[in-house]
LUMGU-38502 format. One record per residue (C-alpha): residue number from 1; residue in one letter; x, y, z. Coordinates in steps of 0.2 Angstrom, whole numbers, plus 5000, padded with zeros to 4 digits. Layout:
! residues N
     i   aa     c1     c2     c3
   NUM    a      X      Y      Z
...
This chain:
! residues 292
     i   aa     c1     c2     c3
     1    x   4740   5162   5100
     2    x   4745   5173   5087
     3    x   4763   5173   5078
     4    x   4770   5192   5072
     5    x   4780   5193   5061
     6    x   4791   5210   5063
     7    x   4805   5216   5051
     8    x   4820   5216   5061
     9    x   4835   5225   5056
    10    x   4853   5220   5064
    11    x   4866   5231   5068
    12    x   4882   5222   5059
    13    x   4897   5230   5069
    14    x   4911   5216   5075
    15    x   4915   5227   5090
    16    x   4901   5228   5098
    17    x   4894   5209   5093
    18    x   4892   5200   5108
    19    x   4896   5182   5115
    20    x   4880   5183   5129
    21    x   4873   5199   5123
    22    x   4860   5205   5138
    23    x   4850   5220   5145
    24    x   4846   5232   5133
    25    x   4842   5248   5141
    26    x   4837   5264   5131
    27    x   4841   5284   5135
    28    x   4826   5294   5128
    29    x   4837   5310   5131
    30    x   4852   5304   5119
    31    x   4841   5292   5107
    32    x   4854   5279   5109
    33    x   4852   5258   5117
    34    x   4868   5253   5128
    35    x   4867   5234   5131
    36    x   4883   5222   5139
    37    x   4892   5207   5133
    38    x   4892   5195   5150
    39    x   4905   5184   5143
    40    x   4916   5196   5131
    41    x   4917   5207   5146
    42    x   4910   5223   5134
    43    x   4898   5237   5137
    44    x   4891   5243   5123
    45    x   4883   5259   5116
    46    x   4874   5265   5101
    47    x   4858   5273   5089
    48    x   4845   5264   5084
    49    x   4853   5268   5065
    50    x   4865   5257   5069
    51    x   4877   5273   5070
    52    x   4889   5279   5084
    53    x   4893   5264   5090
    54    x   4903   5262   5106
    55    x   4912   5249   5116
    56    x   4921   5248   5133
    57    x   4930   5233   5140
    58    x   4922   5230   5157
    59    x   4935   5223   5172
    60    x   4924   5210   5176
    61    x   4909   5202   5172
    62    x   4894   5212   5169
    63    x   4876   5206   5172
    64    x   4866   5220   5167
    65    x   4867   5240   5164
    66    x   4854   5252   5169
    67    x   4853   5271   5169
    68    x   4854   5282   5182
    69    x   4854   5298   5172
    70    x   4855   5301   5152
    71    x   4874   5294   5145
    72    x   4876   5287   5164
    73    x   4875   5269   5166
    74    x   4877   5257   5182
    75    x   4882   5239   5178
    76    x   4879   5226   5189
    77    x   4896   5212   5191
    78    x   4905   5201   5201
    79    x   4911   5213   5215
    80    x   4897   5224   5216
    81    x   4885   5238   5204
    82    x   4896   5253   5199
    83    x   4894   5267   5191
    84    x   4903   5271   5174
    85    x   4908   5286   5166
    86    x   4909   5287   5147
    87    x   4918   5302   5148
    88    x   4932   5296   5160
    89    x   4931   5277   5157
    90    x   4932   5275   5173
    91    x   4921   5262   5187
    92    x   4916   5270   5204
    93    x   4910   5254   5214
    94    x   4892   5260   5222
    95    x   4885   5244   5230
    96    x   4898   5230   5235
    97    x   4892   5213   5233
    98    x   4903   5199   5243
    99    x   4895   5183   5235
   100    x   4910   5172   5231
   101    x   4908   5164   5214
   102    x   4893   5174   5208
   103    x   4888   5187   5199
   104    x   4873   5201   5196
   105    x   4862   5195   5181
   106    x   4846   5203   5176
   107    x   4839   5220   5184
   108    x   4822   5230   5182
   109    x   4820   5248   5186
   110    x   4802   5252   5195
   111    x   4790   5267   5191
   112    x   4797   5273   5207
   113    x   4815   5273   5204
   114    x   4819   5259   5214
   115    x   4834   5244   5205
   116    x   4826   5227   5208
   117    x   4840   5214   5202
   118    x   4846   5197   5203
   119    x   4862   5186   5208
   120    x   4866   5171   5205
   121    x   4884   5158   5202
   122    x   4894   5160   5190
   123    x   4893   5140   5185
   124    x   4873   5142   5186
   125    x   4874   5130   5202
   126    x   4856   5125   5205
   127    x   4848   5135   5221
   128    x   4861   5148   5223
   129    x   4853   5164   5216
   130    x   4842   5176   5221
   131    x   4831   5191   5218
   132    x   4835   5208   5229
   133    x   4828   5227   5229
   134    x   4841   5240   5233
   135    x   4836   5250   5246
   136    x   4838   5267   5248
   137    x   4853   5266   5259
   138    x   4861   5257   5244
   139    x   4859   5238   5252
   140    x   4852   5221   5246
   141    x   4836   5219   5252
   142    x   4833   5199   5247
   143    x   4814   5194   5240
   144    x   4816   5177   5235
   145    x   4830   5163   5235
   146    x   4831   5147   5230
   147    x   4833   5151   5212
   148    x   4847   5142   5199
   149    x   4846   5156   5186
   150    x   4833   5170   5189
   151    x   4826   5182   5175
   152    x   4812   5190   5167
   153    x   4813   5204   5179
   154    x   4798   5217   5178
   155    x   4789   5227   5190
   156    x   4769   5230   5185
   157    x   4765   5244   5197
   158    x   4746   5245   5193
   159    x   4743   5227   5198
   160    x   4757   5225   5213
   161    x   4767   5212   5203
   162    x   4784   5209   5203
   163    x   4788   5198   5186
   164    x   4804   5185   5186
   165    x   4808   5169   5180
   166    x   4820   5155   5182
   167    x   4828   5152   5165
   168    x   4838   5134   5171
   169    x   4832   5119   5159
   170    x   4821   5110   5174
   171    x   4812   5124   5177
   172    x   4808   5137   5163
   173    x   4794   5146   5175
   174    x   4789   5162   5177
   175    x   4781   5169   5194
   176    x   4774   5185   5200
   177    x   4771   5191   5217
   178    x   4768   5207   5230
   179    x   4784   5218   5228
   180    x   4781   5222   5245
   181    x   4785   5205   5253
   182    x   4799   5192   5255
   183    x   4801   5174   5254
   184    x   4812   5160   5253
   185    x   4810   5153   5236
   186    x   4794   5154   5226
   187    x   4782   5151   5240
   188    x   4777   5168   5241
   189    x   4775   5169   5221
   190    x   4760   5164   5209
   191    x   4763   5154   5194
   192    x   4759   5167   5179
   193    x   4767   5154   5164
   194    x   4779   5140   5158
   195    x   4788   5140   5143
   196    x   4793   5121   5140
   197    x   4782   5118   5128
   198    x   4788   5133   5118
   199    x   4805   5128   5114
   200    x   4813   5143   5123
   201    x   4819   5145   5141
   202    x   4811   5162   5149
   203    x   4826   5175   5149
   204    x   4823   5194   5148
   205    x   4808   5202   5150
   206    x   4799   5220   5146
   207    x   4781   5225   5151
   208    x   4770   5235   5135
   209    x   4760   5251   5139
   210    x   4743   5235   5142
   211    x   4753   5229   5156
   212    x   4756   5214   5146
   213    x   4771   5203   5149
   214    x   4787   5201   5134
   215    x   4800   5189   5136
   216    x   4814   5184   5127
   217    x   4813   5164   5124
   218    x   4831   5159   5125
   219    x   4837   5146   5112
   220    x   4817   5146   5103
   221    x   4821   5159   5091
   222    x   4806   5168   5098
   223    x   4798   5182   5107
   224    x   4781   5178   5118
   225    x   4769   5190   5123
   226    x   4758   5185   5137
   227    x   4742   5194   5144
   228    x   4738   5198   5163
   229    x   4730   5183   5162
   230    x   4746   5171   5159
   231    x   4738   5167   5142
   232    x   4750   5167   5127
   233    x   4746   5181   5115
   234    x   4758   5179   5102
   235    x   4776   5173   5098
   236    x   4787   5185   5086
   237    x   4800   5173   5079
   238    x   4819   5183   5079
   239    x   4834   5182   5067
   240    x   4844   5170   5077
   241    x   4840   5155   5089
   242    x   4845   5161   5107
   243    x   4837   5181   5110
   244    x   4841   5184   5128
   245    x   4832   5201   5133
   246    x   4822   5216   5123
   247    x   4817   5233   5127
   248    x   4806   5245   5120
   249    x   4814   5259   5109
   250    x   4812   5275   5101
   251    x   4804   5291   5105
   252    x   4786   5283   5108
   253    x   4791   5268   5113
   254    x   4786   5260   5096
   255    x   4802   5247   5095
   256    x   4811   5234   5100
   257    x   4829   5231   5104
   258    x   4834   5212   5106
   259    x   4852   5205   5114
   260    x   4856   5188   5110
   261    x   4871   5174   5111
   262    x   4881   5169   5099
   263    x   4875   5154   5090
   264    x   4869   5156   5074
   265    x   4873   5166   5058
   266    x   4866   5182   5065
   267    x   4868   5178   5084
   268    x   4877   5191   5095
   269    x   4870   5205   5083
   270    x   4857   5218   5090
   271    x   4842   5217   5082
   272    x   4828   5234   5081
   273    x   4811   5231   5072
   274    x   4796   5245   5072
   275    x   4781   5236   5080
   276    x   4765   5237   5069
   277    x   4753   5252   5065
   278    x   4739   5252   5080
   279    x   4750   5239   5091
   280    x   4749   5245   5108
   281    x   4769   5256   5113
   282    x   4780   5249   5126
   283    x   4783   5258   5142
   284    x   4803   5264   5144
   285    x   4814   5259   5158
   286    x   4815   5272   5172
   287    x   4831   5280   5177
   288    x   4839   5271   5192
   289    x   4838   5286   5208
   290    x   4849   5278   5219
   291    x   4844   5288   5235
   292    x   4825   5279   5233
């Protein structure tokens, strides 16, 4: 296992610093990284200079934003994933969600265009969350349960995986299976890696152009880069103890763009660092077609 070390540049603006920072998602068309704030209620827009920075107060709790066209998010919350428009500032909801106490949390877009995301409770209760595709008729389609706080979606069409991982303390797994079948729990699913003797939890994840498999680890100050194989590439330490999610960045995919919590001198800041000359790129996030 190899340690990276990147130079990572933070974006110091006290609007848009976060309590639970999460799901960075890049537009290629505008050049710009939106991300939410769970707990501060905030979404969250702006370049990769650190300029142009925007920030909306969301009415409920928001889990994760994707794009479903350039400057046009979908965040998923309490009641359901609703549409945003910057220019109205205004939620349309799109897909209700009638689970009492919960809330969406992490998401993946496919190569295909299709939202793969998770629920889970709101206090983290142990078993209560779940991973679901959203099926063309805009509906959950349920793929696993069981779960206590479920992350580290990624969808690795070549190989037929599905990534995600539960991030609760007992746990700290990460699983792939088919994203072509259903289970109940992790029956189904392979056991690709563990993180508890890393020091961080397995949060957000992002697959590289290798197919290989990013995490954020969650109060270990780290990134980990594992290999198809489950075997742990390299560890990229971070400016603060608790990185939540990344997400490659830029024009050819040649950065990275890292949530995090609040703990720490530099926590709740987004942090951008250039990955090395003759590294292999990252692979951007797919707009969201909601009709798929």
């Amino acid at each position: 296992m190899k340690r990276m070390e990147l130079d990572f540049r933070l974006i110091h603006d006290e609007s848009s610093k976060t309590s639970l920072g999460e799901s960075p998602v890049w537009d290629p068309e505008t050049g710009v990284i939106w991300w939410v704030d769970i707990q501060g209620k905030k979404l969250c827009r702006a370049g990769t200079d650190g300029q142009g920075v925007t920030v909306w107060n969301t009415p409920e709790q928001p889990g994760f934003v994707v794009l479903t066209a350039s400057d046009k998010p979908a965040l998923g919350m309490q009641t359901g994933i609703y549409l945003f428009s910057a220019e109205n500032e205004t939620f349309e909801l799109l897909v209700p969600f009638g689970g009492e106490g919960q809330r969406f949390n992490d998401a993946c877009v496919d190569p295909s265009g299709r939202l793969w995301t998770s629920t889970m409770a709101l206090d983290a209760a142990p078993g209560l969350a779940a991973i679901h595709l959203i099926s063309g008729d805009l509906e959950l389609q349920t793929r696993v349960s069981g779960l206590s706080i479920p992350n580290g979606l990624a969808l690795d069409a070549e190989f037929g995986r599905l990534y995600f991982s539960d991030s609760a303390a007992a746990v700290q797994t990460i699983w792939f299976q088919s994203p072509a079948i259903g289970g109940t729990g992790n029956a189904d699913a392979t056991t690709f890696a563990s993180t508890a003797a890393l020091g961080g939890r397995p949060d957000g994840a992002a697959l590289d152009s290798r197919g290989h498999y990013w995490i954020a680890g969650v109060d270990g100050a780290a990134l980990y880069v594992f290999d198809r194989t489950g075997h742990l590439e390299r560890t990229i330490p971070v400016p603060f103890p608790a990185p939540t999610k990344l997400a490659f960045v830029g024009e050819d995919a040649r950065a990275i763009a890292v949530t995090s919590k609040d703990i720490g001198e530099e926590g709740g800041y987004l942090a951008l660092a250039n990955l090395p000359d003759g590294f292999a790129p990252g692979t951007i996030q797919p707009y969201w077609q909601s009709g798929v």
